[in-house]
C-alpha positions, -999 to 999 in steps of 0.1 A, spaced: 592 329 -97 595 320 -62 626 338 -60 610 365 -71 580 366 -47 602 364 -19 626 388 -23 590 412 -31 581 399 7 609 406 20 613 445 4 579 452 7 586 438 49 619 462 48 602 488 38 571 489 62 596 482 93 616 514 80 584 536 76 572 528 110 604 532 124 612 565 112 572 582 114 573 609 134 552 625 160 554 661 181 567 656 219 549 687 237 572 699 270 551 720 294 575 736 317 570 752 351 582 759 383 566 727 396 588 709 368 581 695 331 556 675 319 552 658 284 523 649 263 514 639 227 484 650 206 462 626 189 455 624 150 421 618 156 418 654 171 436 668 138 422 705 140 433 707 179 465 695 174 475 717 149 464 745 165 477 739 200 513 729 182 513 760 161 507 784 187 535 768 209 560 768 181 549 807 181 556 806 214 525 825 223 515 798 256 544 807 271 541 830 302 508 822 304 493 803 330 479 776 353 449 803 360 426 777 369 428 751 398 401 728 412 419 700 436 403 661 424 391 678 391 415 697 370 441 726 359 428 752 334 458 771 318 469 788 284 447 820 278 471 831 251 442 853 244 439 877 276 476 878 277 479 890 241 451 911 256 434 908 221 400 921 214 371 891 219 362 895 182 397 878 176 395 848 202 385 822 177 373 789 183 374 755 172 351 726 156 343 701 185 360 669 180 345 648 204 353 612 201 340 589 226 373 564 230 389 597 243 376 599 278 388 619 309 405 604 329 437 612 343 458 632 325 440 638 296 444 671 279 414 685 268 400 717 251 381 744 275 352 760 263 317 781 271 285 764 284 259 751 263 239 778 268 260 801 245 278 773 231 253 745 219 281 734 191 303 732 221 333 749 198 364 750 218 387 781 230 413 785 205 438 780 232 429 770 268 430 737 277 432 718 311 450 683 323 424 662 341 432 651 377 401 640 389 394 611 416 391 571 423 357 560 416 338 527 429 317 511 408 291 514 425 291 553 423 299 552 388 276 535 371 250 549 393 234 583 383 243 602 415 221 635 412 190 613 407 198 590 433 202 620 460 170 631 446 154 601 453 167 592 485 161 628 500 123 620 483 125 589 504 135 603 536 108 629 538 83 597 547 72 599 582 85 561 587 121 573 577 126 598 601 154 579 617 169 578 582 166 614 577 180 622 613 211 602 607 212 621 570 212 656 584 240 647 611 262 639 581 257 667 559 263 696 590 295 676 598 301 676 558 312 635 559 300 639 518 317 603 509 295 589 547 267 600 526 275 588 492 280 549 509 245 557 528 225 563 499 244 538 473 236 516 501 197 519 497 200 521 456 183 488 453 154 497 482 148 532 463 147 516 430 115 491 439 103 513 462 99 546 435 101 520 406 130 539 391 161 529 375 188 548 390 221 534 372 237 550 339 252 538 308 293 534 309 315 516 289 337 491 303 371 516 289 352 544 312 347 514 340 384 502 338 395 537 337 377 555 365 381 529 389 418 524 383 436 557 378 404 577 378 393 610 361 360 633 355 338 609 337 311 636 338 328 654 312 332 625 288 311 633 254 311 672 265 343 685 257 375 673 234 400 659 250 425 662 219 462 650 243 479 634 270 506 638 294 529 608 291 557 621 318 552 644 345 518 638 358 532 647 391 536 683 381 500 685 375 492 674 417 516 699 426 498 721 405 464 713 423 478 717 453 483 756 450 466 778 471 437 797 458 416 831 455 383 842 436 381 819 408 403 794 416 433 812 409 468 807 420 478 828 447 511 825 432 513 827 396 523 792 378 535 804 348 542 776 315 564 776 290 557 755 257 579 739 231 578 711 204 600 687 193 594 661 166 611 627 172 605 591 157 574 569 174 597 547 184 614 571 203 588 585 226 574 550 234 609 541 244 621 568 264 579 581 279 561 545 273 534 555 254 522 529 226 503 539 196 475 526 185 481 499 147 474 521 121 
């Protein structure tokens, strides 16, 4: 019997090893005239990977482009839609699938979409997306709810006893020193909160801390949009990208075209050869 229950162990071990070692996953290459870049979609996101992987095996992202470029925030790209030049009854959108351990930061692959306005489901479009590039953030400034604090503190400098306060405010903002001002006012967080009676900080996780201070990203996105990807190789192809010069909407002067394919290879194999590690199932 102990035979037995062995051999059953060791099988039932075989097996798993095997399964996890052959599973498969799609390998998404982005090419342009910047370079390539390489990302993975995540289950969790099921409806935008599927989509996003269908239309690329179509090959209907490619000679699209990067139409959209906004240096320390992101690059928009993929209108399969305009291209096709396909009526707007036919651009269809997607279910949100917003989940909060999916955060932007950098180089994240997320779905554009409209405003809330229009939008309050905040659907996605059935085939924009943009890589977040984003910035570095102290601590300080993130955690800290900075439209309410500039609120406050340009509250607080309209007092007749801070008009040395406000002086030294205005010569920043006309010589646009925007980060001189940010430290300025982060420095009197504390005074503005007992003097107003106001708490001035915001809610973030420590994932959001440990990312936005470290490789850094949009975290006022996070909870807004679905970020459905990532870009495992490359990422330098995307600050190349944000480094084009731009028109009226923040488009290229030069067109950065894109070209997409897939290619579905064994876990194992993208962690080893792109270092990304999947999550236990």
């Amino acid at each position: 019997m102990k035979n037995i229950r062995f051999w059953f162990v060791i099988l039932f071990l075989g097996s798993f090893l095997f399964s996890c070692a052959t599973e498969k996953d799609y390998l998404i290459k982005i090419e342009t005239r910047h370079g390539d870049m390489y990302a993975v979609f995540f289950d969790e996101t099921p409806k935008h990977k599927q989509n996003f992987i269908e239309l690329a095996q179509a090959g209907r992202f490619d000679s699209t482009e990067f139409h959209r470029v906004i240096p320390e925030f992101m690059v928009q790209g993929g209108d399969v839609f305009g291209k096709e030049q396909l009526p707007e009854e036919d651009w269809y959108t997607l279910p949100a699938e917003i989940k909060p351990e999916f955060i932007h930061s950098k180089g994240m692959i997320a779905a554009a979409r409209q405003g809330n306005n229009v939008n309050p489901e905040r659907r996605s479009s059935g085939s924009q997306f943009y890589i977040v590039q984003g910035k570095v953030y102290t601590k300080a400034e993130l955690i800290t709810d900075m439209k309410l604090l500039s609120e406050t503190f340009f509250k607080y400098i309209q007092l007749s006893s801070n008009a040395e306060l406000k002086d030294k405010y205005r010569e920043m903002y006309e010589a646009k020193e925007f980060d001189a001002l940010n430290e300025m006012m982060l420095a009197e967080k504390e005074n503005l909160e007992s003097f107003f009676n106001v708490n001035l900080e915001k809610p973030m996780t420590p994932l959001q801390v440990e990312a936005y201070t470290s490789v850094g990203g949009t975290p006022h996105l996070d909870n807004e949009y679905t970020v459905f990807g990532q870009v495992i190789k490359g990422l330098e192809v995307m600050e190349a990208i944000s480094k084009e010069q731009t028109g009226p909407r923040d488009k290229p002067l030069e067109p950065v075209h894109m070209k997409v394919s897939v290619e579905q290879l064994p876990k194992t194999t993208i962690t080893k050869e792109y270092g990304y590690e999947y999550k236990p199932q």
